[in-house]
PQR file with spaces between the fields and no chain letter, atoms N, CA, C, O and H, PARSE charges and radii, in Angstrom:
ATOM       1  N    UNK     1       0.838   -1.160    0.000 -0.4000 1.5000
ATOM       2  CA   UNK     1       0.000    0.000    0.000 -0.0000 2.0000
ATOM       3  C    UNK     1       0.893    1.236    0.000  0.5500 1.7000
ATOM       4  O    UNK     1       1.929    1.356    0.654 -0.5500 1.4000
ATOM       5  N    UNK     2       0.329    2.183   -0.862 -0.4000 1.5000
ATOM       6  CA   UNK     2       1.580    3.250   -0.896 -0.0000 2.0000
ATOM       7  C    UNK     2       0.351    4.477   -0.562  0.5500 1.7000
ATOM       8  O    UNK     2      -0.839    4.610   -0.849 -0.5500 1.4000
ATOM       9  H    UNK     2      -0.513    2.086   -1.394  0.4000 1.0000
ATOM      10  N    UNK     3       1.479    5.347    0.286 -0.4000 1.5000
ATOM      11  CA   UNK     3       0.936    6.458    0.639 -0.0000 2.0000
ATOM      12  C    UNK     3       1.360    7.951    0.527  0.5500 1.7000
ATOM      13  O    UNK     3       2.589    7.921    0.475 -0.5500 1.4000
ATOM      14  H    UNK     3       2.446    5.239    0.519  0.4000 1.0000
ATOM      15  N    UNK     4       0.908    9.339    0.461 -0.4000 1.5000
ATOM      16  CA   UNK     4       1.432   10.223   -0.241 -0.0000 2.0000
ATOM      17  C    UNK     4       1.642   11.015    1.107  0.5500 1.7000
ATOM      18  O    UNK     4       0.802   11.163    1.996 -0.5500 1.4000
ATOM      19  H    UNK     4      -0.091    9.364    0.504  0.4000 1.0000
ATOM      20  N    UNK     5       3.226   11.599    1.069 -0.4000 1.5000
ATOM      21  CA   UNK     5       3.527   12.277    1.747 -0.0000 2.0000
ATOM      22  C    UNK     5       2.760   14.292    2.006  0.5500 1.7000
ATOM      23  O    UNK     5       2.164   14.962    1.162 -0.5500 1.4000
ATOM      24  H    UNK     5       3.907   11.478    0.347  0.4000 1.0000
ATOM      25  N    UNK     6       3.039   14.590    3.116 -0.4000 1.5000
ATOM      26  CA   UNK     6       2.244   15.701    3.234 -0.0000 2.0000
ATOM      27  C    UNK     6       2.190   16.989    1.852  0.5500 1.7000
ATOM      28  O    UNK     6       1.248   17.692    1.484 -0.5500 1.4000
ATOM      29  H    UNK     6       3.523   14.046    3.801  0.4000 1.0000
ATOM      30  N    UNK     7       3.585   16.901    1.357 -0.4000 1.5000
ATOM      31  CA   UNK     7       3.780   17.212    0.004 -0.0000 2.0000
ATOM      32  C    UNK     7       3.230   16.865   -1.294  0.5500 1.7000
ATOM      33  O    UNK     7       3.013   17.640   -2.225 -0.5500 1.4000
ATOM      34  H    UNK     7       4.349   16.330    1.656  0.4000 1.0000
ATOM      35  N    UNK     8       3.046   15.716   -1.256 -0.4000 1.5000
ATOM      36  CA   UNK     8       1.707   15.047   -2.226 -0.0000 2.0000
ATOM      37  C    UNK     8       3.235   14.507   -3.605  0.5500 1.7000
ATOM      38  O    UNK     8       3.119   13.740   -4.562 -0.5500 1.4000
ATOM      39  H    UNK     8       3.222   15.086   -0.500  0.4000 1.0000
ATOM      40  N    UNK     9       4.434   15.244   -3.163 -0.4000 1.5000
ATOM      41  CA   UNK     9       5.091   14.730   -4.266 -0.0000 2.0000
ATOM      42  C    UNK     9       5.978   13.077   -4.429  0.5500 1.7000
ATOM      43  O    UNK     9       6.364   12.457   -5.419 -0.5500 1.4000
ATOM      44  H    UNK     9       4.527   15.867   -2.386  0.4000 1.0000
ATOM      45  N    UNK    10       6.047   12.786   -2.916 -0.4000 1.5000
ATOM      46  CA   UNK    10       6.843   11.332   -2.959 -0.0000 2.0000
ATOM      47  C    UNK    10       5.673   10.429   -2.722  0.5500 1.7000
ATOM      48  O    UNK    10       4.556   10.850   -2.421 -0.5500 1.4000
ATOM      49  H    UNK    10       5.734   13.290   -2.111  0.4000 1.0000
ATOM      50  N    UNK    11       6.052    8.881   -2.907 -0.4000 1.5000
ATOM      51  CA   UNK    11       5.477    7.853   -2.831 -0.0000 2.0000
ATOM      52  C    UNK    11       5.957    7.168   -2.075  0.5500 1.7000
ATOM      53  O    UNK    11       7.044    6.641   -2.308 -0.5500 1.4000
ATOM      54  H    UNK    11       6.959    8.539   -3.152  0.4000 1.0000
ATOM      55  N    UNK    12       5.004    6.891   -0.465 -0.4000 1.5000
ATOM      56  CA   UNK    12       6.303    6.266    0.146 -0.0000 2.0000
ATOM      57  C    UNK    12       5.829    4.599    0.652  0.5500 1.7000
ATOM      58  O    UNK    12       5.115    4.339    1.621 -0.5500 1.4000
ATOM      59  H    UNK    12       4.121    7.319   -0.275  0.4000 1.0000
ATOM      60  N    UNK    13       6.319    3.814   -0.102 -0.4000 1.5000
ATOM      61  CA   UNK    13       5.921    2.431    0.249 -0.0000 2.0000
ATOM      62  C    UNK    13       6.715    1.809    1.355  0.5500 1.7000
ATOM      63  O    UNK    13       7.939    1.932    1.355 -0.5500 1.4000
ATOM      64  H    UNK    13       6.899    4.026   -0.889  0.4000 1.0000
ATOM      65  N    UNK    14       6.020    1.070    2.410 -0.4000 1.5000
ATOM      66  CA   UNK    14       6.411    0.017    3.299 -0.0000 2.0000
ATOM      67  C    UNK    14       6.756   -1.340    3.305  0.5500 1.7000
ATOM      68  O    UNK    14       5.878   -2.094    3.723 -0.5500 1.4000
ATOM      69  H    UNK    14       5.026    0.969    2.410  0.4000 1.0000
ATOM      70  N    UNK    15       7.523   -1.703    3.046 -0.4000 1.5000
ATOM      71  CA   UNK    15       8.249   -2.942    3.516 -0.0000 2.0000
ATOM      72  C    UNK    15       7.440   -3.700    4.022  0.5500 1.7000
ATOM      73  O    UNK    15       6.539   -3.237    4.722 -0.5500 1.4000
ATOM      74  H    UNK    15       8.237   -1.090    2.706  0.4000 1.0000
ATOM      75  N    UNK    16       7.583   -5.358    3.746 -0.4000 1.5000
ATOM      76  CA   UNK    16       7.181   -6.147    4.798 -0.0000 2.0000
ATOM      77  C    UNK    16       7.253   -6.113    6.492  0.5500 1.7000
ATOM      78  O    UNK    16       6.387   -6.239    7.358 -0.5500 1.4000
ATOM      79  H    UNK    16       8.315   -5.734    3.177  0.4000 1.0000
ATOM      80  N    UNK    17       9.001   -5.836    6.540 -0.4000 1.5000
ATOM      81  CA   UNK    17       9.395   -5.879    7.526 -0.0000 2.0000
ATOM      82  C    UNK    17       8.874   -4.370    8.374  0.5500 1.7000
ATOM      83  O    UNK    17       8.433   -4.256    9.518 -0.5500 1.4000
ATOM      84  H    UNK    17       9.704   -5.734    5.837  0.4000 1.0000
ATOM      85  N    UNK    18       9.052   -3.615    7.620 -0.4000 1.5000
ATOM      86  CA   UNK    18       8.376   -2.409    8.162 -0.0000 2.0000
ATOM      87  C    UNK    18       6.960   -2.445    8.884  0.5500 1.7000
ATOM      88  O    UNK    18       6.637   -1.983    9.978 -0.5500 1.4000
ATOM      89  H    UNK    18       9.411   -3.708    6.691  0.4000 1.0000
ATOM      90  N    UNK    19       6.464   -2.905    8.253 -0.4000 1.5000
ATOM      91  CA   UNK    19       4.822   -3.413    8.549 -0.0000 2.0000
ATOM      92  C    UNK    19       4.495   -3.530    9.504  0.5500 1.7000
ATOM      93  O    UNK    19       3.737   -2.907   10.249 -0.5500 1.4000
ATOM      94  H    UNK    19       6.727   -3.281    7.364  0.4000 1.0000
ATOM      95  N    UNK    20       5.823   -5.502    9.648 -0.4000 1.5000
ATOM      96  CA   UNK    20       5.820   -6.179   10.912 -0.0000 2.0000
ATOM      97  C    UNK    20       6.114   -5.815   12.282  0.5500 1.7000
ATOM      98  O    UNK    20       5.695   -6.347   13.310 -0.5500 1.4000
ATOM      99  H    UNK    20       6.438   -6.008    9.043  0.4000 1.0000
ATOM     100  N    UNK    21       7.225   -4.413   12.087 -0.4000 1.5000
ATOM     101  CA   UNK    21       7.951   -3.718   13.347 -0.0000 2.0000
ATOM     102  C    UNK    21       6.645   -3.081   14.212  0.5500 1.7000
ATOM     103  O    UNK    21       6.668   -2.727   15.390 -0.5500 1.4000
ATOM     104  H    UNK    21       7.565   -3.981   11.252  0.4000 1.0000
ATOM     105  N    UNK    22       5.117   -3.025   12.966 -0.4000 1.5000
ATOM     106  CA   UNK    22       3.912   -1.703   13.738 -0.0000 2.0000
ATOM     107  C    UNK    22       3.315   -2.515   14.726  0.5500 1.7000
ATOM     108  O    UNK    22       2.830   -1.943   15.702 -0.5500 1.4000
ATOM     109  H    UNK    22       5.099   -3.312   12.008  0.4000 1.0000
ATOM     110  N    UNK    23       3.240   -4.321   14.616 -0.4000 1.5000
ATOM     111  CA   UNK    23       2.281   -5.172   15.418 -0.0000 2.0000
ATOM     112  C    UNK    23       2.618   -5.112   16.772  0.5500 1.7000
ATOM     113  O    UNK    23       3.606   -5.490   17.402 -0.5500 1.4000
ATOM     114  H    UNK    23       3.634   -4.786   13.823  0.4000 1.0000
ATOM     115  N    UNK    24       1.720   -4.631   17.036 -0.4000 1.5000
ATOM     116  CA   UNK    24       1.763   -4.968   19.084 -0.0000 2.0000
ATOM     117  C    UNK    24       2.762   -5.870   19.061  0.5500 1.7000
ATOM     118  O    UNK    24       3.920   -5.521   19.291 -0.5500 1.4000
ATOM     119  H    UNK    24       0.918   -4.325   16.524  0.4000 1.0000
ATOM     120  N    UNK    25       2.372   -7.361   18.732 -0.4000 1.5000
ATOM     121  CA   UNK    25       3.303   -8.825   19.572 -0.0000 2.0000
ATOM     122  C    UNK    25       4.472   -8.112   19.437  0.5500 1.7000
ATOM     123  O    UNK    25       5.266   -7.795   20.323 -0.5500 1.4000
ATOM     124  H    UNK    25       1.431   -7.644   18.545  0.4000 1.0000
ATOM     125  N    UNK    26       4.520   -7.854   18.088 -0.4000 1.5000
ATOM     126  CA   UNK    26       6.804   -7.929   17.624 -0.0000 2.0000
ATOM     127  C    UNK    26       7.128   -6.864   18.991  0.5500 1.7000
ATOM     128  O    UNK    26       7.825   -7.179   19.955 -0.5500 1.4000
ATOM     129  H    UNK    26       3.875   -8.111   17.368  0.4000 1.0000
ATOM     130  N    UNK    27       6.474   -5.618   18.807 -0.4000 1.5000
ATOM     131  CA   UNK    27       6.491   -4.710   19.711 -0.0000 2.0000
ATOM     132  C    UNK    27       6.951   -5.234   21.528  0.5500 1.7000
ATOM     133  O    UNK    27       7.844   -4.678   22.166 -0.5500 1.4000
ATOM     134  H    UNK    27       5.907   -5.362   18.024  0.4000 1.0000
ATOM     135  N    UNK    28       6.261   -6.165   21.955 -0.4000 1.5000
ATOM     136  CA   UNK    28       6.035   -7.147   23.396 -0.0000 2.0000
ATOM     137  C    UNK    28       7.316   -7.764   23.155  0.5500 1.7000
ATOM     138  O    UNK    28       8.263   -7.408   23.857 -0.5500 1.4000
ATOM     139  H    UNK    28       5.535   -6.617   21.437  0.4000 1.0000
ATOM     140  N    UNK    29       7.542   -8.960   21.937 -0.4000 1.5000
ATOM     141  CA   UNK    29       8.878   -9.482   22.003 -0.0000 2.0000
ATOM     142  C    UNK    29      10.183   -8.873   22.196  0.5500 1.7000
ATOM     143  O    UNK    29      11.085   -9.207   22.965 -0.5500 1.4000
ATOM     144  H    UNK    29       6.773   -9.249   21.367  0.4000 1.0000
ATOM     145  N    UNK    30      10.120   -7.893   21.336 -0.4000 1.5000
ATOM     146  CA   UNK    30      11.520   -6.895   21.517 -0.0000 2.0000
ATOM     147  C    UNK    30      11.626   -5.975   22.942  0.5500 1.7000
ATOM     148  O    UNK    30      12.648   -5.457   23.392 -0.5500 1.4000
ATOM     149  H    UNK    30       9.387   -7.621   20.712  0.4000 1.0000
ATOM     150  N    UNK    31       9.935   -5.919   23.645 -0.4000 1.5000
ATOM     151  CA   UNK    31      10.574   -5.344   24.905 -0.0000 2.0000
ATOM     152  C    UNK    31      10.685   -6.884   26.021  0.5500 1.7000
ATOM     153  O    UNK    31      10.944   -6.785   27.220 -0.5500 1.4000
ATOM     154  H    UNK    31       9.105   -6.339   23.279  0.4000 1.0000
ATOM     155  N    UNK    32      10.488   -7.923   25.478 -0.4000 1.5000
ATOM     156  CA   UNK    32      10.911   -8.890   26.499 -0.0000 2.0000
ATOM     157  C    UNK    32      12.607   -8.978   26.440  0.5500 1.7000
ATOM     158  O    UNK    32      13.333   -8.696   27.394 -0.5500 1.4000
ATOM     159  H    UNK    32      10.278   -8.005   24.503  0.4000 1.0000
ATOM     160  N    UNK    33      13.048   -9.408   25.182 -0.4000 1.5000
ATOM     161  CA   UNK    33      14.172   -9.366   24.850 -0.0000 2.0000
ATOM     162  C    UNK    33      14.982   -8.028   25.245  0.5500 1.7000
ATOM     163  O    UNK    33      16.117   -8.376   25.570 -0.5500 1.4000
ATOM     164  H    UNK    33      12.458   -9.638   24.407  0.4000 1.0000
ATOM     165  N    UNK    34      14.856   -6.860   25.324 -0.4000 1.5000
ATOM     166  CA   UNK    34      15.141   -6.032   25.902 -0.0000 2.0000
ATOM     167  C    UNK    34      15.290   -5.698   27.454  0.5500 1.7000
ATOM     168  O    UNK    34      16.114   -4.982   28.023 -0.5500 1.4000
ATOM     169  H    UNK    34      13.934   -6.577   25.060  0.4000 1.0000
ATOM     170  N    UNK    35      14.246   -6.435   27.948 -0.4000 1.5000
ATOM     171  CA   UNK    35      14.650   -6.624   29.530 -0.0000 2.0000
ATOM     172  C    UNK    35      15.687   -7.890   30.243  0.5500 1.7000
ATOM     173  O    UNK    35      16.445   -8.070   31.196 -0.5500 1.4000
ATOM     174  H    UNK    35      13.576   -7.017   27.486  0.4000 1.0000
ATOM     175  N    UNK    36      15.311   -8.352   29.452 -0.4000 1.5000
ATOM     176  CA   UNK    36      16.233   -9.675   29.356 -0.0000 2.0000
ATOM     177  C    UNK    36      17.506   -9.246   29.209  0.5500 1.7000
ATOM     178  O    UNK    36      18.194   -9.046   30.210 -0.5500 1.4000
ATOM     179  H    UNK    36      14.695   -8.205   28.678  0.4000 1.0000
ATOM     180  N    UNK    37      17.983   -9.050   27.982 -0.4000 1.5000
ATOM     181  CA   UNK    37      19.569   -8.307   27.968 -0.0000 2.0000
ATOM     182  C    UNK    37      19.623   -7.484   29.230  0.5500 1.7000
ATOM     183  O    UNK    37      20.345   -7.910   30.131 -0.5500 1.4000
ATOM     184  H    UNK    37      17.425   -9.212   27.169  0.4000 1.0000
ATOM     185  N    UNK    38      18.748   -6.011   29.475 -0.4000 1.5000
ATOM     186  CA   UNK    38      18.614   -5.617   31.049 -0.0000 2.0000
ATOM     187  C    UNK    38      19.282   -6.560   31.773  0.5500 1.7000
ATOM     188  O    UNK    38      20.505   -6.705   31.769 -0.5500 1.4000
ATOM     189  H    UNK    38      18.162   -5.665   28.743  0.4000 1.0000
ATOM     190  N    UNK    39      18.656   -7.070   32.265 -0.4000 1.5000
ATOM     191  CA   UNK    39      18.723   -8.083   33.352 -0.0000 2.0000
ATOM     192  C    UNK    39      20.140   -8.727   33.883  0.5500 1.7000
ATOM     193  O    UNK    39      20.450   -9.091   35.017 -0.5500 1.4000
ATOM     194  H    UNK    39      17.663   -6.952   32.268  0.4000 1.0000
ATOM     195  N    UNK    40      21.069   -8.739   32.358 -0.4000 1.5000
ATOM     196  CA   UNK    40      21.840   -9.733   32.346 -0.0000 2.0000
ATOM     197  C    UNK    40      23.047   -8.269   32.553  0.5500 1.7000
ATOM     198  O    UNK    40      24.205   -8.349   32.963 -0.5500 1.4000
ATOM     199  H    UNK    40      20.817   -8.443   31.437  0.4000 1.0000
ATOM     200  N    UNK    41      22.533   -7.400   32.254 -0.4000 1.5000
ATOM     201  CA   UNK    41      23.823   -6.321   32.025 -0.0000 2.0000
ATOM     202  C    UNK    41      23.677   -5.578   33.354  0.5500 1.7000
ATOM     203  O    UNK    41      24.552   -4.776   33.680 -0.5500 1.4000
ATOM     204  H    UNK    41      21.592   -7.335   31.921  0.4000 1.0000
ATOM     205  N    UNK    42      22.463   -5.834   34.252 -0.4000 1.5000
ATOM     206  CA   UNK    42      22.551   -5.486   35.225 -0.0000 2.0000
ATOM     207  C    UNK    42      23.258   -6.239   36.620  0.5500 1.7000
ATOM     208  O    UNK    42      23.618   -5.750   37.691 -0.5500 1.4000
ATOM     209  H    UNK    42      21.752   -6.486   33.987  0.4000 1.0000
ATOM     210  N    UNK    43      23.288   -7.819   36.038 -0.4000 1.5000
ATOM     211  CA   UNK    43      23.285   -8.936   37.016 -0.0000 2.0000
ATOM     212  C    UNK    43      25.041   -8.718   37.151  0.5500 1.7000
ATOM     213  O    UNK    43      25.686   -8.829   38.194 -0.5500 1.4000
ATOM     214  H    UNK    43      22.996   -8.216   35.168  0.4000 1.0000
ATOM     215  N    UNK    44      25.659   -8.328   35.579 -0.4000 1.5000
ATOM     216  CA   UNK    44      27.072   -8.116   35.458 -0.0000 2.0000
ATOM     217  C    UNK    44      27.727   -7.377   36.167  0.5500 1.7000
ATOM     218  O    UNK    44      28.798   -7.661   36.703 -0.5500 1.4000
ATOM     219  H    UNK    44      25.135   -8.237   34.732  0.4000 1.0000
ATOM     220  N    UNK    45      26.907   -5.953   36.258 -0.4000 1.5000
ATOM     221  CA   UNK    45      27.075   -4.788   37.302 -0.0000 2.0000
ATOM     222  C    UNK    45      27.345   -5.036   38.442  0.5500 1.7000
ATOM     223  O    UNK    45      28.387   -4.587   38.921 -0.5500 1.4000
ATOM     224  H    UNK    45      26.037   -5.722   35.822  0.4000 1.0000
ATOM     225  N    UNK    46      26.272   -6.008   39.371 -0.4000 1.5000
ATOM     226  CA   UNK    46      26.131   -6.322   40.658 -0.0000 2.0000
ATOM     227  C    UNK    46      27.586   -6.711   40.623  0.5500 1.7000
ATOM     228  O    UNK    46      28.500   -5.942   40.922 -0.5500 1.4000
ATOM     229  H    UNK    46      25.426   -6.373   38.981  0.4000 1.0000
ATOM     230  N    UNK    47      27.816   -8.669   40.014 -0.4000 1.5000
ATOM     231  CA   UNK    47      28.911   -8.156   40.146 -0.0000 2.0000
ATOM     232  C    UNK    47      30.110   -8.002   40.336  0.5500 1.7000
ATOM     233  O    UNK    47      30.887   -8.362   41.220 -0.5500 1.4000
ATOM     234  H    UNK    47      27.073   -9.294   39.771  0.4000 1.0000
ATOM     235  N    UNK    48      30.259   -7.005   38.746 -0.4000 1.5000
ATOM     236  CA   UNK    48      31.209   -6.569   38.700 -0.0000 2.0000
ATOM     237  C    UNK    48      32.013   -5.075   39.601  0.5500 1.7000
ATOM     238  O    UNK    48      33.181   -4.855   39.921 -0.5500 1.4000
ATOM     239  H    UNK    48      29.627   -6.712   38.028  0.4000 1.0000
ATOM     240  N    UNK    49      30.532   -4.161   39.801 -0.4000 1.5000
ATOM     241  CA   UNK    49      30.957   -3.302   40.384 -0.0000 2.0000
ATOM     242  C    UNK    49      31.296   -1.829   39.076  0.5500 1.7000
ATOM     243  O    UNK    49      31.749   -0.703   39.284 -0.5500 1.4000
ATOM     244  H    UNK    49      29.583   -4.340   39.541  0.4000 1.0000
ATOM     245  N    UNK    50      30.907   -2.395   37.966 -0.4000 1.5000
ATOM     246  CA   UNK    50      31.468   -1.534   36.798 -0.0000 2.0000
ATOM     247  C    UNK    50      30.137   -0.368   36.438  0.5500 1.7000
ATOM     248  O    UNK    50      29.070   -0.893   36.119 -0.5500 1.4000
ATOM     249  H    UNK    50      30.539   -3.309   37.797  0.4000 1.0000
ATOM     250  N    UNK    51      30.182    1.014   36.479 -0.4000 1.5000
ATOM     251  CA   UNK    51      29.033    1.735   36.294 -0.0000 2.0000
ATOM     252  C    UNK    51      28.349    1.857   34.702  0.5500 1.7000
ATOM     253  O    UNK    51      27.181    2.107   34.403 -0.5500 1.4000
ATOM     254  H    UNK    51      31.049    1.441   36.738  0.4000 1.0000
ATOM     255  N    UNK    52      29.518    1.584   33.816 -0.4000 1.5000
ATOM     256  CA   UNK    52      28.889    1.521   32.323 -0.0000 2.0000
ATOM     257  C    UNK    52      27.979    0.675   32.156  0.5500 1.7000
ATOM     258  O    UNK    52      27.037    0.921   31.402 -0.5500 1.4000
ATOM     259  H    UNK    52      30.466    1.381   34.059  0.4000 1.0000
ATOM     260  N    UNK    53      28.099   -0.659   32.930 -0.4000 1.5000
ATOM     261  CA   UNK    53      26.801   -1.933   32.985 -0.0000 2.0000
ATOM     262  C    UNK    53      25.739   -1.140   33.536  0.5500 1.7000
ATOM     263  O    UNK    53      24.672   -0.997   32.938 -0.5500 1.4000
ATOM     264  H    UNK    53      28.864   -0.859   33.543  0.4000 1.0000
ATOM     265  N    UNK    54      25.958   -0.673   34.538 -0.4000 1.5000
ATOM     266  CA   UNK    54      24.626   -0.208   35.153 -0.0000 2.0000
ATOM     267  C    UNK    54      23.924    0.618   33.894  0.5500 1.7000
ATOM     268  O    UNK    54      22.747    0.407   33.601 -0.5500 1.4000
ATOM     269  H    UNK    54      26.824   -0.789   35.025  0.4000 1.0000
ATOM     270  N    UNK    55      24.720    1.548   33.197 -0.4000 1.5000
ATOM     271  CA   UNK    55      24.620    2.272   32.299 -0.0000 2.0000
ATOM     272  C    UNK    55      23.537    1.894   31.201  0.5500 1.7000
ATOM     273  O    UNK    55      22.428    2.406   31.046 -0.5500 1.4000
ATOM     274  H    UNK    55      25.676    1.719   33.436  0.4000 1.0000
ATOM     275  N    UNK    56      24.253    0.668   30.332 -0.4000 1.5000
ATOM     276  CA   UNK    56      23.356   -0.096   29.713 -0.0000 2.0000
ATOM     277  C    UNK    56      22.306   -0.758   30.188  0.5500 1.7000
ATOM     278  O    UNK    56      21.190   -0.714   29.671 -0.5500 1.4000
ATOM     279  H    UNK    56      25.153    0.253   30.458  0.4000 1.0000
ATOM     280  N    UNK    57      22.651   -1.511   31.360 -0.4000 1.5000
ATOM     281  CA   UNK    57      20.636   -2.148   31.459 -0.0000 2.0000
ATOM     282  C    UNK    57      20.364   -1.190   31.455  0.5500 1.7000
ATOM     283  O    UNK    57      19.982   -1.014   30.298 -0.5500 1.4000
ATOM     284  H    UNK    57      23.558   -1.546   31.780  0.4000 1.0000
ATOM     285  N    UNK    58      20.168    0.484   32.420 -0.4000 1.5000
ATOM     286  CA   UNK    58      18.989    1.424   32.805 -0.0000 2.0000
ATOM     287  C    UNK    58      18.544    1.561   31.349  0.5500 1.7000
ATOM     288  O    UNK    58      17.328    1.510   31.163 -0.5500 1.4000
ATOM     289  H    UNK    58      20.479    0.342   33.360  0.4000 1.0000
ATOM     290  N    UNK    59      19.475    1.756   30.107 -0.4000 1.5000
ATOM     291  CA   UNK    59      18.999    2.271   28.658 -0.0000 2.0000
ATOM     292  C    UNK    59      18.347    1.229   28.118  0.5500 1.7000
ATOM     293  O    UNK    59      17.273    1.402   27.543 -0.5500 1.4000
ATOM     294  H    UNK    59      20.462    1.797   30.258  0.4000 1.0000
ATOM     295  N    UNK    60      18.950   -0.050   28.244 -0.4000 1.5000
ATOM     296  CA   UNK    60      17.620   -1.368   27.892 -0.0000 2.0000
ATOM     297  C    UNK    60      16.591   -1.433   28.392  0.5500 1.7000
ATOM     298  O    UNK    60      15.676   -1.881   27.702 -0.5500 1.4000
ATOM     299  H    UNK    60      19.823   -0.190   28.712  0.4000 1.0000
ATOM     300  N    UNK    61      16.279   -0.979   29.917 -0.4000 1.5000
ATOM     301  CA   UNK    61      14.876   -1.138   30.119 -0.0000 2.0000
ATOM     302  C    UNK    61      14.100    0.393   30.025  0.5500 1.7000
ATOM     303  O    UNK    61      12.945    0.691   30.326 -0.5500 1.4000
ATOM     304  H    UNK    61      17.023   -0.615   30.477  0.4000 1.0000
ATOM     305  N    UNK    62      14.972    1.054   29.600 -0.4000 1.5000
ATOM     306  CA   UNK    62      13.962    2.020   28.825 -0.0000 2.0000
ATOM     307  C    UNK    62      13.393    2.172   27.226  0.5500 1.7000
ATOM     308  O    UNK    62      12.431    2.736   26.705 -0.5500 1.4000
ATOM     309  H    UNK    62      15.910    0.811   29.355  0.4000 1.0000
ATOM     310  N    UNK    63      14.427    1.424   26.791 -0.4000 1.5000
ATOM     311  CA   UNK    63      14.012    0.687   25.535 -0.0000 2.0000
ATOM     312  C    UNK    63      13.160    0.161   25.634  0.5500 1.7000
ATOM     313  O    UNK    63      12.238    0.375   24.847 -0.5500 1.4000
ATOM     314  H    UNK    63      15.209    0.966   27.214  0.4000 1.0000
ATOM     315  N    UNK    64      13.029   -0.864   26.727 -0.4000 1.5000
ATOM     316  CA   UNK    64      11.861   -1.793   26.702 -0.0000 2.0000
ATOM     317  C    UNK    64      10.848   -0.971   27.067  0.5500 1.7000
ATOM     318  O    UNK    64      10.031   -0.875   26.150 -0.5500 1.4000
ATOM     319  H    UNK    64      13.778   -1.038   27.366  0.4000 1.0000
ATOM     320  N    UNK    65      10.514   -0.233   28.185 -0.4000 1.5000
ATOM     321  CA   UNK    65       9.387    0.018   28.418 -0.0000 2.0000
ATOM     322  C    UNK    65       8.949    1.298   26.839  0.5500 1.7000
ATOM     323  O    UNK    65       7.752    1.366   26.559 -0.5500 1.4000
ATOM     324  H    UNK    65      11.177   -0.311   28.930  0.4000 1.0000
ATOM     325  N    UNK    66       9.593    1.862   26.282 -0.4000 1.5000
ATOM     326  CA   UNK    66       8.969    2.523   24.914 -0.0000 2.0000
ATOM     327  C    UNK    66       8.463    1.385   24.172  0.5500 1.7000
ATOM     328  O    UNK    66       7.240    1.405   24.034 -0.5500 1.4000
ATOM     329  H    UNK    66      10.565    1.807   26.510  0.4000 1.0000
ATOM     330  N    UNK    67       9.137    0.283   23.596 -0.4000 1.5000
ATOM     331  CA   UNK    67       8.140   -0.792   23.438 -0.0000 2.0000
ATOM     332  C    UNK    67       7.153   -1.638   23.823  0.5500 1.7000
ATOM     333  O    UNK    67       6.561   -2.426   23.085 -0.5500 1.4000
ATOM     334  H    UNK    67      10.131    0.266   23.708  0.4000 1.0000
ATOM     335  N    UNK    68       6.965   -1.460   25.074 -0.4000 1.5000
ATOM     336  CA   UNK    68       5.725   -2.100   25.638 -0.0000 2.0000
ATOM     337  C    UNK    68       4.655   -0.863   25.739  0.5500 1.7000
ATOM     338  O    UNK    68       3.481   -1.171   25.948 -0.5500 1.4000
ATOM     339  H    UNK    68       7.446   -0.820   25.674  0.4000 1.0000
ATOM     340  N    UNK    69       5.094    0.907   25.562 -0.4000 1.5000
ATOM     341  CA   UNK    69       3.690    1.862   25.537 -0.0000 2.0000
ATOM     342  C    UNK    69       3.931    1.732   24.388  0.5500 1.7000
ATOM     343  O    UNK    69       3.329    2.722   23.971 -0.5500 1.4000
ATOM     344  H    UNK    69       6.048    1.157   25.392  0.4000 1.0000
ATOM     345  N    UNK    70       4.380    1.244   23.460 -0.4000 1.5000
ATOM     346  CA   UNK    70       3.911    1.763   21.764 -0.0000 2.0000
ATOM     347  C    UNK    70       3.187    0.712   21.294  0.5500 1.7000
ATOM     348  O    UNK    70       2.350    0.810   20.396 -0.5500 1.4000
ATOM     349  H    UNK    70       4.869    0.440   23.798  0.4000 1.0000
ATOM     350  N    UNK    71       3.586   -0.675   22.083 -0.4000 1.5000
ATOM     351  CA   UNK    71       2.587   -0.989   21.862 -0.0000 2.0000
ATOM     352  C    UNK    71       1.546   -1.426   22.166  0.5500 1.7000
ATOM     353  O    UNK    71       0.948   -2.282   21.515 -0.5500 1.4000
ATOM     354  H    UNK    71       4.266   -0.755   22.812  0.4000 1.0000
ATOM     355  N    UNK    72       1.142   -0.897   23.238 -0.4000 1.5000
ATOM     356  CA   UNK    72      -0.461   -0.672   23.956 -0.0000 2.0000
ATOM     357  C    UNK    72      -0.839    0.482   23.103  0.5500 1.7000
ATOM     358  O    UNK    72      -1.934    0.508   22.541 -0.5500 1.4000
ATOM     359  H    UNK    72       1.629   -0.201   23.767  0.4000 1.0000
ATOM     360  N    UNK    73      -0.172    1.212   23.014 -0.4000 1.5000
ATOM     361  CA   UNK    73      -0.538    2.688   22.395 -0.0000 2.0000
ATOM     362  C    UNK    73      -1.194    1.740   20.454  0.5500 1.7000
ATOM     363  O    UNK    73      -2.170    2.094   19.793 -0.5500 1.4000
ATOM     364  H    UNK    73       0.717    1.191   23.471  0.4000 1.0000
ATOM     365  N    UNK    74      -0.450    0.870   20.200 -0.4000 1.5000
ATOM     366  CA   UNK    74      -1.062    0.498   18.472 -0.0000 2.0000
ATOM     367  C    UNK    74      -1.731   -0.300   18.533  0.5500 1.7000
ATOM     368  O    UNK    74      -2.273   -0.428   17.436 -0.5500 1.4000
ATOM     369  H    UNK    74       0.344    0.583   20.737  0.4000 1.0000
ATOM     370  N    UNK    75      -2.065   -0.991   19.210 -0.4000 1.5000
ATOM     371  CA   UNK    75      -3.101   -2.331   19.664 -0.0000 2.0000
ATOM     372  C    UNK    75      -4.775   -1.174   19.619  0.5500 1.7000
ATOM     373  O    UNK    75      -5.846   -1.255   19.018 -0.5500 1.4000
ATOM     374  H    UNK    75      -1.624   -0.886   20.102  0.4000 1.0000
ATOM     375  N    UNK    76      -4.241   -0.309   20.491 -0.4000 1.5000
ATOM     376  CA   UNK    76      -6.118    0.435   20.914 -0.0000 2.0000
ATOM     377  C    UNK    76      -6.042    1.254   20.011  0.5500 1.7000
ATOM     378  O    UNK    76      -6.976    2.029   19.800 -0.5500 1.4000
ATOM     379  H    UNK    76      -3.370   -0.243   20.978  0.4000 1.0000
């Protein structure tokens, strides 16, 4: 399905994969997988004692949680 930008001059078609990134589930999987890595980069922290780990989980589970409101937010 192709759709016309606010300009009316490009054509901008979507990808399969593009598509697939809009569905709630994929949306849920990538923030499970995202807490998960969390988890593991946090467990490293404990410990290791190293603050860049801490660093990364806090940014993975904020990753995750933007994927779990986007997709409650595309589901309704």
């Amino acid at each position: 399905m192709a759709r016309k930008t606010k300009m009316g001059r490009r054509i901008i078609r979507q990808s399969q994969e593009q598509k697939l990134m809009h569905r709630w589930w994929v949306r849920l999987l990538l923030a499970l997988a995202f807490f998960g890595l969390a988890y593991g980069f946090i467990s490293l922290a404990i410990n290791s004692g190293r603050l860049i780990e801490y660093g990364i989980g806090l940014v993975l589970i904020w990753y995750a949680f933007k994927h779990v409101l986007r997709a409650i937010r595309n589901d309704y």
